[in-house]
Residue frames as qw, qx, qy, qz and C-alpha x, y, z in Angstrom:
[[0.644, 0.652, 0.400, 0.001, 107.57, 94.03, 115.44],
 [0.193, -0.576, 0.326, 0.724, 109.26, 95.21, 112.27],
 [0.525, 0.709, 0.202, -0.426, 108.44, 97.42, 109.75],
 [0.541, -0.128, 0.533, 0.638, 109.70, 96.27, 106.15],
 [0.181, 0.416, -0.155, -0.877, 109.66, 98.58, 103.10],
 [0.731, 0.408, 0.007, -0.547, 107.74, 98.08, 100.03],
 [0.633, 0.413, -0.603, -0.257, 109.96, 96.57, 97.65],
 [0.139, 0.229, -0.962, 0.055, 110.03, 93.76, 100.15],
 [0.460, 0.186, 0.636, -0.591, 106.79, 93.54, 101.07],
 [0.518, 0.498, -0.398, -0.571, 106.12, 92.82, 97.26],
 [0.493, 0.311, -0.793, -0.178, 108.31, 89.53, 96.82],
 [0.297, -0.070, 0.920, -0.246, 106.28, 87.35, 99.20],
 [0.380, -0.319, -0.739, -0.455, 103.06, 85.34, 98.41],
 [0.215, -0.066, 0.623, -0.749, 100.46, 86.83, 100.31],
 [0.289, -0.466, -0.790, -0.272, 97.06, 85.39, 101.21],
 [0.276, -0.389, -0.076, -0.876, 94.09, 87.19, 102.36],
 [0.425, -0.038, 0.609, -0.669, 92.24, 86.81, 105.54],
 [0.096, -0.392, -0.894, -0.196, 88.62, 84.22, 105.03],
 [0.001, -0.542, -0.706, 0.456, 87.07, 86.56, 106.45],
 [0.120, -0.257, 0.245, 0.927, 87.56, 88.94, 103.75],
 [0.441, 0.599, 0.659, -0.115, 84.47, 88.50, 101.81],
 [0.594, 0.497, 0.520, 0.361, 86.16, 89.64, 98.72],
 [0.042, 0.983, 0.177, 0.033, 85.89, 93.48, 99.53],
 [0.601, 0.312, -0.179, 0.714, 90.00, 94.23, 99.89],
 [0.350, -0.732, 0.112, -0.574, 89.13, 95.71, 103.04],
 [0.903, -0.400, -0.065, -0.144, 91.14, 93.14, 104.97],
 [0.299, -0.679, 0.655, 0.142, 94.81, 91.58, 106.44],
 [0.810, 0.452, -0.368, -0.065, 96.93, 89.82, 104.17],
 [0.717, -0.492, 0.485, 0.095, 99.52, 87.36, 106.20],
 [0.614, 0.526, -0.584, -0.070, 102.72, 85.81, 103.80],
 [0.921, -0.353, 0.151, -0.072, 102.95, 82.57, 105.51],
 [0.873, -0.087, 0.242, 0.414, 106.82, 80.67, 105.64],
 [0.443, 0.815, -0.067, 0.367, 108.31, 83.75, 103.88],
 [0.005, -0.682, 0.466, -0.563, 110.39, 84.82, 107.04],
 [0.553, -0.116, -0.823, 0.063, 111.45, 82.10, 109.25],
 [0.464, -0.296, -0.671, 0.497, 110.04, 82.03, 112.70],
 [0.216, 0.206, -0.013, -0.954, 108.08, 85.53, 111.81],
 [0.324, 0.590, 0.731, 0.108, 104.84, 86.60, 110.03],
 [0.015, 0.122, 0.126, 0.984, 104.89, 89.38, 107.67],
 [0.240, 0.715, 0.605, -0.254, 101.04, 91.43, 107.73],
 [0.328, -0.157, 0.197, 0.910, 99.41, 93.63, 105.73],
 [0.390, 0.466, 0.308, -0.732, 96.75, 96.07, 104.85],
 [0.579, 0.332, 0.663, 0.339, 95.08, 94.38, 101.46],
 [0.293, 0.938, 0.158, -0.098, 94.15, 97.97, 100.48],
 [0.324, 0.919, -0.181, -0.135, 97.87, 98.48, 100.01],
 [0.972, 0.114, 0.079, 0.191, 99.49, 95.67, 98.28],
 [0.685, 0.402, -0.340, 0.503, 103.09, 96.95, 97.92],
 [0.644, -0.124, -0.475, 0.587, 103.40, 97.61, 101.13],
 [0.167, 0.582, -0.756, 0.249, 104.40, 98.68, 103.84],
 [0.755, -0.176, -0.602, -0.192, 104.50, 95.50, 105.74],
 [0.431, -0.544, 0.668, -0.270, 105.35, 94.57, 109.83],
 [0.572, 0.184, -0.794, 0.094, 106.85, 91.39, 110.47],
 [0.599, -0.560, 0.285, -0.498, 105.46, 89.70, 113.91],
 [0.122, -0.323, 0.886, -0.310, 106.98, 86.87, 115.86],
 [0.268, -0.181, -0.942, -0.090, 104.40, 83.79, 116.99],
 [0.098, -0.540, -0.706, 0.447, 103.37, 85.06, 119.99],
 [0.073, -0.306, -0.106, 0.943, 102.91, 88.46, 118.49],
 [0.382, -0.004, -0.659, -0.648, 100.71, 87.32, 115.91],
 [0.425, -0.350, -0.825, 0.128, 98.81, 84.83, 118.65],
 [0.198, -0.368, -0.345, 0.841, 98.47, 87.93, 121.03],
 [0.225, 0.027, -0.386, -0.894, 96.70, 90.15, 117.69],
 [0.355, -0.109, -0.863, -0.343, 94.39, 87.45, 116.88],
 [0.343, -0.335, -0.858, 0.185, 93.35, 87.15, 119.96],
 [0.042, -0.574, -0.245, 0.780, 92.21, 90.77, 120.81],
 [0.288, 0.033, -0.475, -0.831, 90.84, 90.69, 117.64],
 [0.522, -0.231, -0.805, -0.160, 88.53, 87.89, 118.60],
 [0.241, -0.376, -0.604, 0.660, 88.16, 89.66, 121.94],
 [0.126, 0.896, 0.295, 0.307, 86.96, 92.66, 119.86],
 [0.369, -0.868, -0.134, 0.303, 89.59, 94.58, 121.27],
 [0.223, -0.121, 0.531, 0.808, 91.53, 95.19, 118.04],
 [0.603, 0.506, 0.526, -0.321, 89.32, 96.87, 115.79]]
């Protein structure tokens, strides 16, 4: 993973989680912004900072979230 600073974690187009139910208590993901990556981010703080994960790293999260073993 890598961390990017604010001012770049700004210029993407991020989209919130579905599971968010609205509260801004959730991950934000900028899809196609970084080829072959995935920025993330905490929605509570929109300028950042952001990590950048790979496929599998992002497949690997997900899934240990769904395991409950991210909380």
């Amino acid at each position: 993973m890598t961390r990017i600073n604010n001012a770049a974690a700004t210029g993407f187009a991020w989209v919130a989680s579905s599971y968010s139910g609205g509260n801004n208590n959730c991950v934000e993901v900028a899809h196609g912004a970084i080829p072959s990556a995935l920025p993330v981010r905490d929605s509570k703080a929109p300028a950042g900072p952001a990590v950048v994960m790979g496929g599998a790293a992002w497949a690997a999260f997900v899934d240990g979230v769904k395991a409950g073993d991210v909380a």
